[in-house]
N, C-alpha and C positions, 0 to 999 in steps of 0.2 A: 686618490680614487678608490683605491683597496677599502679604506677605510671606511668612506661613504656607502661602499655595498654594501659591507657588516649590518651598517649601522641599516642601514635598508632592510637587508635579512631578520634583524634585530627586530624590528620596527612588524615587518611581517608577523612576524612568529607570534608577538605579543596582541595584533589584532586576531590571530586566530585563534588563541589562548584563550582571551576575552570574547568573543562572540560562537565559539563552539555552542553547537547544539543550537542556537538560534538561527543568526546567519548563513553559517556555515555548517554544514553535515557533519554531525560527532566523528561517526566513522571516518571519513575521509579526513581528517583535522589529525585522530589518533594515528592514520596510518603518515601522515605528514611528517609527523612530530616522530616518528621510529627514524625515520634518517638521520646520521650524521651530520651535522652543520657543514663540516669539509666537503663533502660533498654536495651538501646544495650549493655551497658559496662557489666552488668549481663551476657548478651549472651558472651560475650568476656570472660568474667570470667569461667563461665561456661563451655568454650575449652578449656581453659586453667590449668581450676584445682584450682584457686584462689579466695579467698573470700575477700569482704570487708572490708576495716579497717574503724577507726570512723571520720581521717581529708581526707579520697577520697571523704565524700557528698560535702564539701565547695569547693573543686576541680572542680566534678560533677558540683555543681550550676553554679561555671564562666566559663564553657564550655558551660550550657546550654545558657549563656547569649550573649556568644560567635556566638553561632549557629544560635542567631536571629539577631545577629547583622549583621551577614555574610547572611542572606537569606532576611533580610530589605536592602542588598545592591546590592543582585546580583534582588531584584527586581527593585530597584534604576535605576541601570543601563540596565536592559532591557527595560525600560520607557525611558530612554534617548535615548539607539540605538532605539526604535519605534521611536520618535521625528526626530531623526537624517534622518531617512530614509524618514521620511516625509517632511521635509523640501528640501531632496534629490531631491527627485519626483515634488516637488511644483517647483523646479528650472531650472528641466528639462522640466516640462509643460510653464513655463514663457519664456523657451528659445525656444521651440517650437513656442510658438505664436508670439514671437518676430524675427521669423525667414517667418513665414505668413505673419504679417504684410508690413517686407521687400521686401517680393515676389509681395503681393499686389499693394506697392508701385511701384515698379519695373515695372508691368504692365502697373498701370494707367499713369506714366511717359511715356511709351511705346506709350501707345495709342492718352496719347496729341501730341506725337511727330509726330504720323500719320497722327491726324487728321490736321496739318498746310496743308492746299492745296488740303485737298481733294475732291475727287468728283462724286459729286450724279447721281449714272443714273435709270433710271425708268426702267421698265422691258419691258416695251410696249412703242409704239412712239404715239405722241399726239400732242397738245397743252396743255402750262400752262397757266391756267386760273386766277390762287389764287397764289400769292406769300407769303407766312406767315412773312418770315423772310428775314431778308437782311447779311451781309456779317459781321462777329463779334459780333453776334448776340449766344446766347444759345442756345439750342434746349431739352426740357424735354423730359423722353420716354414716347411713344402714342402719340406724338404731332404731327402735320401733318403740317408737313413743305411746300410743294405745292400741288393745286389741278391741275392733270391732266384730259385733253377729249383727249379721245383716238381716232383716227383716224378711219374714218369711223363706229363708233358708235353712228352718230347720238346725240341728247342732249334732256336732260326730265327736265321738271318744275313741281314745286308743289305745296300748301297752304292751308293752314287748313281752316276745316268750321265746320259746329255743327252737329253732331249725327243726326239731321233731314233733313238737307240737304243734308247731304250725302246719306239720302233716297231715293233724287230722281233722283239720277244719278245712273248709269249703267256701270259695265264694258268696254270698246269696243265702248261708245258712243263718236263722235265727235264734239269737243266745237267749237263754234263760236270767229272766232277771229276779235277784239273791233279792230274799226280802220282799216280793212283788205286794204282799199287805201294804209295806208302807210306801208304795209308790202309787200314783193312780194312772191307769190305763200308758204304759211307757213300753217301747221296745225296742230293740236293738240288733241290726241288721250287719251282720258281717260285707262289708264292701271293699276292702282293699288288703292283700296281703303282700309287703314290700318291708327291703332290710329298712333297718331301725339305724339311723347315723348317729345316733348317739354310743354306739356299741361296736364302732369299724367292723358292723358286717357279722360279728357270732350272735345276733341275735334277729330275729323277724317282729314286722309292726302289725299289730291288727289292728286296721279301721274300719268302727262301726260308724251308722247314721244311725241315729237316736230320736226317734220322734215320740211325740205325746205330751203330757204334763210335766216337764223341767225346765229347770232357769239354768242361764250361763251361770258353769263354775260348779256346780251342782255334781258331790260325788255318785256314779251308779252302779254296785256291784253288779257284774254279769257270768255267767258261765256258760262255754260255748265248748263243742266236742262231745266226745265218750261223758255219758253220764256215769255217776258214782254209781256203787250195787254192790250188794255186797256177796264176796267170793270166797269159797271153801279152801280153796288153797292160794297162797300168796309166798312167792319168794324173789330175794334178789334178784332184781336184776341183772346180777356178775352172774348168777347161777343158770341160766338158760343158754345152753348153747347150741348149734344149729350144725348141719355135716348135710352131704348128699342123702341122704335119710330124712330128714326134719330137725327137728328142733329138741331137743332133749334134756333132763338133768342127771345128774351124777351124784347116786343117794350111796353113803355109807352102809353096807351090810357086814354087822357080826356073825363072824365063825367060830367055832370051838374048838382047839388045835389042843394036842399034849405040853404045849408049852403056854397057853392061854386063847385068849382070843384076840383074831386075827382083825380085822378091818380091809374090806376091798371095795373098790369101785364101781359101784353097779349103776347100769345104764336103765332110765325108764325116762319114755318117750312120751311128749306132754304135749298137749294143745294150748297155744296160747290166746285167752280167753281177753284179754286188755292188758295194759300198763301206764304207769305214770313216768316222774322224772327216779323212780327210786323202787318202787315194786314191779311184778308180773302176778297178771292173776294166771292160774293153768287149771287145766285137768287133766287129771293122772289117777292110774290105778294106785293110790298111797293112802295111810289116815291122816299123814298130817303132823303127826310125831317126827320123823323120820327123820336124819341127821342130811342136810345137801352139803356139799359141796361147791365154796360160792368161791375162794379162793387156795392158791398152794404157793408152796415158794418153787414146784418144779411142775414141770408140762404132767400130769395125770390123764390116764385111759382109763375106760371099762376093766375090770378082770385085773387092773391093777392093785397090788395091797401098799394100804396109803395109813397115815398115822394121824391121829386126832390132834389139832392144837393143844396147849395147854393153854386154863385160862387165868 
């Protein structure tokens, strides 16, 4: 009778081994299968009516060995079907991307087939001025393959100058045009003063609008600002300096000393009449001769005695 239980037990364990997770609730199967067979077969015995004899524990033992052997495999195998399935997945995503790439392909075949003879129209009517490319030629995205002037839009020039010369131009002010003989009826209208991106910013852009008799591409000298004139006194630049007072230079005066002659600093005060990137025009009580002062190799004052370069 012992025997027949086992084998009952036996018989149990293996259908629930086998129908886990289907049948029967994983969880409650795994929490089954943590008891000791001794003891369930007790509880079997114990419906039963039947006690122990002394060769069911050797029995007992190779069913317990049995039950790890069977639960070391149905974990085996649910590590396999995990695998399985993920290899499943990994080959439907390969076959997906490989179904994209097709598409892809598919496209860009498309589209070189379009582009044999195609043809570019601008949105607006013009003149091309700038041809970039010619016929078999590339074209990357953002590249600008012609420059159009649009019809009755008139045409604007521009060029950079320096942060202080752009000081002295004006919005609205119109430039003088170089050579105006050999142009006919042309002028040129200062309309936009903004940094120059070609220069990160040390430099400023003037844009003119340019109307009258020219073609795209057409070069047009222009001068705009302080006109030229011509000025009695002109010195460095270095040499005009400025104090709570004004603006002043620092003229070299000879002395006659018992030991020769002396050289000092002398201060005269000047009005500054214009400049460029390199002169000052002034006026000053001077001829003109007069030796300035444009650099030293130490801080110089007024009433100071200072020493001539050698040259």
């Amino acid at each position: 009778m012992m025997s027949k239980t086992i084998t009952d037990v036996n018989n149990v364990v293996k259908i629930l081994l086998n129908d886990s997770g289907s049948h029967f609730d994983k969880n409650i199967v795994d929490t089954f299968l943590k008891i000791p067979l001794d003891k369930v077969i007790e509880v079997f015995l114990t419906e039963s009516h039947i006690s122990f004899e002394n060769n069911d524990k050797e029995i007992l033992k190779n069913l317990e060995i049995q039950k790890v052997d069977a639960q070391d495999n149905l974990k085996q195998a649910q590590e396999e079907l995990t695998q399985l399935l993920t290899d499943i997945s990994s080959e439907l995503n390969l076959g997906n991307q490989n179904s994209i790439i097709r598409e892809q392909r598919e496209k860009i075949a498309k589209l070189k087939e379009e582009a044999i003879g195609a043809v570019i129209t601008a949105p607006i009517g013009g003149t091309v001025t700038t041809l970039n490319k010619i016929a078999g030629e590339k074209i990357t995205p953002n590249e600008d393959l012609a420059i159009l002037q649009p019809e009755g839009k008139g045409f604007s020039m521009s060029f950079a100058v320096t942060p202080e010369q752009a000081k002295k131009v004006t919005v609205g002010e119109q430039a003088e045009i170089q050579n105006s003989w050999f142009y006919n009826d042309i002028s040129a209208t200062l309309v936009g003063i903004r940094p120059d991106p070609e220069s990160n910013g040390t430099k400023k852009l003037l844009v003119f609008d340019v109307k009258g008799d020219v073609q795209a591409g057409q070069s047009v000298s222009v001068s705009i600002g302080q006109r030229s004139a011509n000025y009695d006194l002109l010195v460095p630049n270095s040499a005009v300096r400025e104090d709570n007072n004004g603006k002043f230079i620092l003229m070299v005066e000879a002395k006659n000393s018992p030991l020769g002659n002396r050289y000092i600093a002398t201060r005269v005060d000047v009005e500054v009449l214009g400049s460029d990137d390199n002169k000052t025009a002034i006026s000053a009580p001077l001829y003109g001769y007069e030796y300035v002062i444009t650099t030293a190799t130490q801080p110089v004052e007024a009433g100071k005695q200072v020493r001539l370069a050698e040259n």
